[in-house]
Phi, psi and omega in degrees: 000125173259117197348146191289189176276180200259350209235008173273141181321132166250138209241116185254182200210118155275142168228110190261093177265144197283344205258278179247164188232123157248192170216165170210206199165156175274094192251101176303008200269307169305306207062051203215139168257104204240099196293142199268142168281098168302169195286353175222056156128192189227057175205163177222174163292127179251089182211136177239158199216122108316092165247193206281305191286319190196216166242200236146122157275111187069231211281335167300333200283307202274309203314352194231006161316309161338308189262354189232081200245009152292331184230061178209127180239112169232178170058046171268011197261359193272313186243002167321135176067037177216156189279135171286331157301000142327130184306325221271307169305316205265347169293305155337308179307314175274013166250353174276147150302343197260146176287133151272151154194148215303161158296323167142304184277016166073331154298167207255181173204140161215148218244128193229178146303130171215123189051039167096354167249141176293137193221149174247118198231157182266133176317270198330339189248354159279293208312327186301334216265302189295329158259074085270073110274323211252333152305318167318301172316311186278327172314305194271315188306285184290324191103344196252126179278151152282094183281328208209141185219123176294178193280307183301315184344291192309325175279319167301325173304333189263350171293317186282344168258009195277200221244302197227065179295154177257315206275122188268009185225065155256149168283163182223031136289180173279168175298116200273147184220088202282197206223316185271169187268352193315145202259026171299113215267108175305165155269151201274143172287164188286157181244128154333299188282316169321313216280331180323300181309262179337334199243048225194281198250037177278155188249030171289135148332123166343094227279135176301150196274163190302154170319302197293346185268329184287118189287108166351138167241173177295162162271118184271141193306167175297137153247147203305156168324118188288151202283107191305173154281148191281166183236148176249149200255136208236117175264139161282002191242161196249145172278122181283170169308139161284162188244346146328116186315156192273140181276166191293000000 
């Protein structure tokens, strides 16, 4: 196959996971999909550590959990996008060493020491800090800034962390981020109503109706066997001669 053109976008891809995170990219050369390595491998941890001097990200964050283990934030992608009344939150909760507590507005915070002060931060906004980590890593990588994140990233991400996606045409890659200015356009999903319309007046016939709507019947009885044809029966065995005089 031969390599794509030079002037098509390069496209990198996070998969921002509660335990770990990577980024990859699109190597128009290859035509491969090629996980970028970070500085201590080529997954990160998704934990953040908040001290006194600053923060720590991935593998710095979790090695000092042990002396920090109030202000080192991981599985925070678990109660991300839920209502602090959530079954899901209030389970959660009682297993971080680190504080939740409500935003004041029915969303969670969780409250850590950060440069010698209390600070309340929203699960989205520890997750940011973990895609600039993995963006800084595709940055050092291509050589090139990550300028731009299309528009659907953001409606998936929050379909993907809600209680009940629906939507049958959200994609379901990870959040895409290009690198380039280009004014080049995603193509747009199909509209509901567009497709309503069209099929409203197309001149195809009515889709036969579902199974499930159709009221069970009884099952009719067996019928009896049908009556065989006679057979005919064949002897082996020979009638001897009589032995008696023949009359006169």
């Amino acid at each position: 196959m031969a390599a794509l053109a030079s002037n098509y976008e390069t496209i990198i891809g996070i998969d921002l996971g509660t335990t770990y995170s990577c980024v990859s990219y699109f190597n128009t050369e290859t035509n491969t999909t090629e996980v970028i390595p970070t500085p201590h491998g080529r997954t990160m941890p998704s934990w953040v550590a908040f001290t006194a001097e600053g923060k720590t990200v991935g593998h710095p964050a979790k090695s000092q959990v042990a002396s920090n283990p109030n202000n080192t934030v991981y599985d925070i992608k678990r109660i991300i996008g839920r209502g602090f009344t959530d079954e899901v939150v209030q389970e959660e909760k009682e297993k971080f060493p680190f504080k939740v507590m409500d935003g004041g507005n029915g969303d969670c915070r969780v409250v850590v020491d950060w440069r010698g002060s209390k600070k309340s931060l929203s699960p989205e906004e520890i997750s940011s800090f973990i895609l600039a980590e993995l963006k800084l890593a595709a940055e050092k990588h291509l050589g090139k800034a990550i300028t731009k994140v299309p528009q659907f990233s953001l409606t998936y991400h929050l379909f993907s962390t809600s209680l009940t996606p629906t939507h049958p045409h959200r994609p379901s890659s990870p959040s895409l981020l290009t690198s380039t200015t280009s004014s080049a356009r995603l193509p747009r999903m199909p509209d509901a109503s567009l497709a309503s319309r069209s099929s409203a007046s197309s001149t195809s016939p009515p889709p036969p109706p579902s199974r499930t709507a159709c009221t069970p019947t009884r099952r009719r009885p067996l019928a009896p066997p049908r009556p065989t044809s006679p057979t005919c029966s064949f002897s082996t065995s020979v009638e001897e001669p009589s032995m008696s005089p023949a009359s006169p």
